[in-house]
C-alpha angles and dihedrals in degrees: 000000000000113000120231101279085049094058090043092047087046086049104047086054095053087055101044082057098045100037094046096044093222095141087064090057100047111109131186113208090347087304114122103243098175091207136126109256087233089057087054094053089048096048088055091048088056091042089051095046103039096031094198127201093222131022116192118208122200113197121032106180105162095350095245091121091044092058090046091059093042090055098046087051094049090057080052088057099226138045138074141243114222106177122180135200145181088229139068103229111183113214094042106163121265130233130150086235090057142095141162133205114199112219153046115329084218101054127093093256103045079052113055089039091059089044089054087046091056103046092049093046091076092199149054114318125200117212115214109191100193099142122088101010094207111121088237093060105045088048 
């Protein structure tokens, strides 16, 4: 449990990020990630530890985050990135560990291709739900 100036000091850096914006101008490799620096660092402490064989993204937005994942993998020497979204961006990055699927991760097709993803991943897979952000959704 945080006492009270914990919570004050992890609020105050929540706010500093969102308020600032700063998480919609953060880039990997020139590529828009829209992510806070500390969840990348996390992100690269899970990949490191659980070196999964597939890691499913949803949410690609502008594939900054993709390519993040495909480049931490590839220092791992194995796994793959498979990141879906309701919305055809042209530009995406490109890696040879990486895939997208265009659509909705609750449609038929989003589906089976994660399914096909997964069985052919022979390994562990890390699921990354970074779409919709509505309880219902993510649920």
């Amino acid at each position: 449990m945080l006492t009270q100036k914990e919570r004050q000091i992890v609020y105050a850096y929540r706010d500093l990020f969102d308020e600032q914006k700063v998480w919609r101008t953060m880039n990997w490799r020139g590529h828009d990630i829209a992510k806070i620096p500390n969840d990348l660092w996390l992100y690269q402490e899970v990949l490191f530890d659980l070196k999964p064989a597939l890691v499913v993204e949803f949410g690609t937005n502008l594939g900054g985050s993709a390519l993040f994942f495909a480049d931490m993998l590839d220092r791992n020497g194995s796994g793959r990135v498979l990141s879906i979204d309701i919305r055809d961006v042209p530009n995406l990055p490109e890696h040879p560990r990486l895939d997208y699927f265009v659509g909705h991760s609750r449609n038929d097709g989003a589906i089976a291709a994660v399914t096909e993803a997964v069985a052919a991943a022979n390994g562990s897979v890390l699921f990354i739900e970074d779409s919709l952000h509505m309880p219902e959704h993510t649920a």
